[in-house]
C-alpha positions as CSV (number, residue, x, y, z in Angstrom):
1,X,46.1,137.9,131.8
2,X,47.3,135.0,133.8
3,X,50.8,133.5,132.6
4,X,52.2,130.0,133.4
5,X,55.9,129.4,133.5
6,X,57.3,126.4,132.2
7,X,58.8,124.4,134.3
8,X,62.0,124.0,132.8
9,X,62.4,127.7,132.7
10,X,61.4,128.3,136.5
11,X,63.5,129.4,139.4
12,X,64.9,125.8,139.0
13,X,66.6,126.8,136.2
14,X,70.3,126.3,136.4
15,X,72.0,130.0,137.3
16,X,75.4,128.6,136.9
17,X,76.7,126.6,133.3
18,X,76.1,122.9,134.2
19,X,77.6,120.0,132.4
20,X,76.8,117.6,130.4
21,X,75.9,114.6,132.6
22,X,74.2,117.7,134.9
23,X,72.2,119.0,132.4
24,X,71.2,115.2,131.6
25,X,70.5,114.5,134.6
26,X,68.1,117.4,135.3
27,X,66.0,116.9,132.0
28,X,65.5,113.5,132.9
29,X,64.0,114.2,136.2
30,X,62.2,117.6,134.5
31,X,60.8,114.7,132.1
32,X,60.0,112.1,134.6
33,X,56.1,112.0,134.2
34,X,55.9,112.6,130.6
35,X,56.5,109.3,128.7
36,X,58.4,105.9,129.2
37,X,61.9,106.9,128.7
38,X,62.6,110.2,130.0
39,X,66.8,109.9,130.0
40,X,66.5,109.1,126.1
41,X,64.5,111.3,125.4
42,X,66.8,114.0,127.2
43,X,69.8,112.5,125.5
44,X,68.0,112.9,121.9
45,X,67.1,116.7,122.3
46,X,70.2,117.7,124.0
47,X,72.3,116.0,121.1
48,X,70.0,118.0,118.5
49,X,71.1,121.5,120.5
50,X,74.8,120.5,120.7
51,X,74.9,118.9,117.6
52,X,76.3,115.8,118.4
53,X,75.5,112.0,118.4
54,X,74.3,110.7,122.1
55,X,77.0,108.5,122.0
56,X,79.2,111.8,122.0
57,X,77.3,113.0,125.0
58,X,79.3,110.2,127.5
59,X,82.4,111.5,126.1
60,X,81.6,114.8,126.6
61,X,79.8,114.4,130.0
62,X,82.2,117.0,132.0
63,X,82.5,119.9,129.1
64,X,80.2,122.8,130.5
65,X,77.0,123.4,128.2
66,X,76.6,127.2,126.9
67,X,74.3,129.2,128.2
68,X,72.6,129.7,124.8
69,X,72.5,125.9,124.4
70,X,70.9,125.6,127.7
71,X,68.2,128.0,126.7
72,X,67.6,126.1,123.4
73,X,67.5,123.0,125.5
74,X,65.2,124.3,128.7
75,X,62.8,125.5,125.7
76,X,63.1,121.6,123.7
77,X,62.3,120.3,127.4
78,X,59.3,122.5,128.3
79,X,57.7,121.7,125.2
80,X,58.5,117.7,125.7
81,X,56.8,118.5,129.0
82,X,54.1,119.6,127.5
83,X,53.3,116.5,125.4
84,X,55.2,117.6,121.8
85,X,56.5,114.5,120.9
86,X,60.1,114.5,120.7
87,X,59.7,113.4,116.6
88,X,58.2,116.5,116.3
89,X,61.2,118.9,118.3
90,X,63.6,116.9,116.2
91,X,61.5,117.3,112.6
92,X,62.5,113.4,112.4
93,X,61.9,109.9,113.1
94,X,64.0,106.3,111.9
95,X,61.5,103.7,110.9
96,X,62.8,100.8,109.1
97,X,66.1,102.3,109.1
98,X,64.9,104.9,107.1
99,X,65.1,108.8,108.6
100,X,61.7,110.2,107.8
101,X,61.0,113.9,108.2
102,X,57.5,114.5,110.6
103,X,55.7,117.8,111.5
104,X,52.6,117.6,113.1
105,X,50.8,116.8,110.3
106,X,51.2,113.4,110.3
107,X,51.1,110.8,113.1
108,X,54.5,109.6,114.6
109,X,55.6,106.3,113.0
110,X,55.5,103.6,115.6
111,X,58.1,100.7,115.8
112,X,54.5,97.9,116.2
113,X,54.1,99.0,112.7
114,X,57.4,97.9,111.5
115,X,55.5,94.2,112.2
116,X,53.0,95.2,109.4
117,X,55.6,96.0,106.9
118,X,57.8,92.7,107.9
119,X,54.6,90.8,106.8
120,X,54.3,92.7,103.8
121,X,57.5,92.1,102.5
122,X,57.6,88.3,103.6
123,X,54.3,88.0,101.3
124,X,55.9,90.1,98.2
125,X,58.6,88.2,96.6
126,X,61.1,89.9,95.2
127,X,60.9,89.2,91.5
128,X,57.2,90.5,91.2
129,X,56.2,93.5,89.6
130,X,52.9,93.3,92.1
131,X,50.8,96.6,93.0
132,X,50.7,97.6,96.5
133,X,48.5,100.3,98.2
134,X,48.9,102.4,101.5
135,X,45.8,103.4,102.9
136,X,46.3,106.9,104.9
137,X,49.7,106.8,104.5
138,X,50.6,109.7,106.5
139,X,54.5,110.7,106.3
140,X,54.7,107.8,104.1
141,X,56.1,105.4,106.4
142,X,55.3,102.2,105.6
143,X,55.3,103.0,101.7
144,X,58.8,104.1,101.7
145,X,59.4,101.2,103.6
146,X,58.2,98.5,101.6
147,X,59.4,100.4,98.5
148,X,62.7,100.6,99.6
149,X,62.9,96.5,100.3
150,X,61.2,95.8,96.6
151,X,61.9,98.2,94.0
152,X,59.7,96.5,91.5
153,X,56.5,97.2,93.6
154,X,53.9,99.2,91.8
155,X,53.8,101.4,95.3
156,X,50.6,103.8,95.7
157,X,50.6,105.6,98.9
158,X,47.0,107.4,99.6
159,X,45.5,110.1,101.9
160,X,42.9,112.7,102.5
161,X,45.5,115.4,104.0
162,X,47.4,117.3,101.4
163,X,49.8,118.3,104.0
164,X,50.5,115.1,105.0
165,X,51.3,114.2,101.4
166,X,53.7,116.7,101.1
167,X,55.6,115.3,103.7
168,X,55.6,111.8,102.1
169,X,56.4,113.5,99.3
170,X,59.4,115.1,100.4
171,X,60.7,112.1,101.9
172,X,60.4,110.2,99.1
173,X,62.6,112.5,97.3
174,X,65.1,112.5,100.2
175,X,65.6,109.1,100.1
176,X,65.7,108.8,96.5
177,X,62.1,106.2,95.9
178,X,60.6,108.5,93.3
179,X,58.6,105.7,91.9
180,X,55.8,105.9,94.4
181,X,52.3,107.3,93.2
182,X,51.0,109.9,95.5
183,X,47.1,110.4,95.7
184,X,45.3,112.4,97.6
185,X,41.6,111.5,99.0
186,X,39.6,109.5,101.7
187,X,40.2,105.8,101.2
188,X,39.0,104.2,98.1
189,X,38.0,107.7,96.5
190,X,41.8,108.6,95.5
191,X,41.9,105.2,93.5
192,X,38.1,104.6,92.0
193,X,38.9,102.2,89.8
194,X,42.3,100.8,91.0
195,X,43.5,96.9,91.4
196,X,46.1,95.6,93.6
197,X,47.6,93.0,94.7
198,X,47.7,93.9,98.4
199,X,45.9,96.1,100.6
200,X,48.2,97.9,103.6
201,X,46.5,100.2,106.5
202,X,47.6,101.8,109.6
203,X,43.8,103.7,110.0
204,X,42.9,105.7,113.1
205,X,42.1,103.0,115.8
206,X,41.3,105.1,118.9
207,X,37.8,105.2,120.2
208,X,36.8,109.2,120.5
209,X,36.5,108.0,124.0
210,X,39.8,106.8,125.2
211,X,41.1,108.6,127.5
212,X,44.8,108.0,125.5
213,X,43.5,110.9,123.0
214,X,44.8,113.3,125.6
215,X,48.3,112.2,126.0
216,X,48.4,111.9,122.2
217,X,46.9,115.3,122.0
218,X,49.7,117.0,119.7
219,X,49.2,114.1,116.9
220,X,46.6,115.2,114.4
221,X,43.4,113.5,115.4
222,X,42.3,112.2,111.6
223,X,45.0,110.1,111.9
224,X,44.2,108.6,115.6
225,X,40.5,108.1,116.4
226,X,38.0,107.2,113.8
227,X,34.7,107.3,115.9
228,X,33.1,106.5,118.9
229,X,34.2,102.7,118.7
230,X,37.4,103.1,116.9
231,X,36.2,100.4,114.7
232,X,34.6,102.8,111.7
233,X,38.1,102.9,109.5
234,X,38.1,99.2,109.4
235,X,34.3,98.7,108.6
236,X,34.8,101.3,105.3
237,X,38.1,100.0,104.4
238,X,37.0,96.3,104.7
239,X,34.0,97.4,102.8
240,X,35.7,98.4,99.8
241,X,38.8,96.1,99.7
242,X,37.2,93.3,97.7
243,X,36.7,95.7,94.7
244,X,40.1,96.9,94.7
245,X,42.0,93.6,95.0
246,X,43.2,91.3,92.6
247,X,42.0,87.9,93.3
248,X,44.1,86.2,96.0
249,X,44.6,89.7,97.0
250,X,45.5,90.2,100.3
251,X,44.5,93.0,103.0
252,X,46.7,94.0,105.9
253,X,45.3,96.1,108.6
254,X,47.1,97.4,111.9
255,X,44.9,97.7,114.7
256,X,44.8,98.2,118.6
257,X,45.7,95.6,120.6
258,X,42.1,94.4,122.2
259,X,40.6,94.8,118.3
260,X,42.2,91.6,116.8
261,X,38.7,89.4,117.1
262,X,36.5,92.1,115.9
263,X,38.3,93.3,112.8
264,X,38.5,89.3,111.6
265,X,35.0,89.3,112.1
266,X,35.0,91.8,109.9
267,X,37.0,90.0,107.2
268,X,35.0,86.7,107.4
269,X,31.9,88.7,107.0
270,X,33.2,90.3,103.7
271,X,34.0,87.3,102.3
272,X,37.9,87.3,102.8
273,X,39.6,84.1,103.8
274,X,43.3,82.6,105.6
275,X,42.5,85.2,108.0
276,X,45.5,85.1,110.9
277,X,46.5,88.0,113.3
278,X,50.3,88.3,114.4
279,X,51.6,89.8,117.7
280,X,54.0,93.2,117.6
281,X,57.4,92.8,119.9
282,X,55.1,92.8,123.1
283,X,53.3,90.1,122.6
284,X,49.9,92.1,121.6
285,X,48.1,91.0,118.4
286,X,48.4,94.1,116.3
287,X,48.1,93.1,112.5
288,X,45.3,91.3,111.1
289,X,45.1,90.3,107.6
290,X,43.2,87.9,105.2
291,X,43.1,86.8,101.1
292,X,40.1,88.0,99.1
293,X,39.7,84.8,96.6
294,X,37.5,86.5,94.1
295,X,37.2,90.5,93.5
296,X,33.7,92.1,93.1
């Protein structure tokens, strides 16, 4: 049977206890091609191993790393080399300042969808007892994030994978917002007969197609593509918003950034109105949303 060394584990592989800064150093160049910032990356896993902060890591650039800990870090690298993302090696991301747990169950929060709970929050006031939903709300992300902004939200967090639930779940009870509603099914199903004030989604975006699929190959693909256009999530969800929103009810969707026009076609098609997209922290329209006036 043929066998394939990583590379971190090769004949590169330091024979002599490097430091720090040197074992830094190599990991960064090991992790060169795979993503945009290979040094933090590096820095992140090799703090996890030594247990430290990666501010610590500067002060303790000359101290020798241990043999063992250079095993457990070749082994974090060779799996970053092959695509793992590094929120999965850790077990944990920090979206909105909060530390979610993630396995790869559930997609890896991004920070363009912090820009969808901003605009959330700056359309919930804080003295409302208003009902909020969280279409495919994977680790639980932008629930727990709105939930922890305005503890009088009615918070319902929705989707089809039970394991992904579980991990919202538990990090919900790690951070101590118990008062979300958890239900599991596809969309609309989980909540038949539910009204809200506001509609939130983050659905899978990618068309089965895109050749990004491959480098994102270790996220679960329910949560990335959602057909051949990458359009069918919005189409259902849009769909079956009006009947689930309170009037002046508004929908939030997160989207890719060439897919702005089409989903507020969508919207105006399905009757919903004050439709506006807003750009993420490059400059890319990534959030669409619009009011419905009148529910079904």
């Amino acid at each position: 049977m043929k066998t394939v060394d990583c590379a971190a584990n090769s004949s590169n592989a330091p024979t002599t206890p490097l430091t720090v800064a040197a074992a830094l150093q190599r990991a960064a160049q090991l992790l060169s091609g795979q993503g945009d910032s290979p040094r933090l990356d590096a820095e992140i896993l090799l703090g996890l191993v030594l247990g430290v902060s990666r501010s610590s890591l500067i002060v303790r650039s000359a101290d020798p790393v241990s043999a063992e800990a250079q095993q457990a870090y070749d082994e974090l690298i060779a799996a970053r080399m092959q695509g793992a993302p590094v929120a999965y090696l850790t077990a944990t991301r920090e979206f909105w300042s909060l530390q979610l747990d993630v396995t790869p169950d559930v997609l890896v929060p991004r920070p363009e969808t912090e820009v969808l709970v901003e605009l959330a929050l700056g359309l919930l006031p804080k003295d409302l007892s208003l009902s909020v939903l969280d279409l495919g709300t994977g680790s639980g992300a932008i629930a727990l994030a709105i939930a922890s902004e305005r503890p009088l939200v009615r918070m319902t967090g929705v989707d089809v994978s039970e394991q992904a639930l579980a991990v919202a779940t538990a990090n919900s009870r790690k951070l101590g917002l118990m008062h979300i509603r958890w239900c599991a099914g596809s969309w609309f199903e989980a909540v038949r007969d539910g009204r809200f004030d506001m509609i939130v989604a983050n659905p899978p975006y990618v068309a089965s197609n895109d050749p990004a699929l491959e480098r994102l190959a270790a996220e679960p693909a329910l949560a990335l593509s959602g057909g051949p256009t990458g359009l069918e999530a919005f189409d259902r969800i849009i769909d079956g918003a009006a009947q689930h929103l309170n009037p002046g009810g508004r929908l939030l969707l997160e989207h890719g950034n060439t897919q702005a026009d089409a989903v507020a076609r969508m919207l105006e098609r399905r009757g919903f109105d004050h439709i506006r997209s807003h750009a993420d922290y490059s400059g890319n329209a990534r959030v669409t949303l619009g009011t419905i006036q009148l529910s079904l």
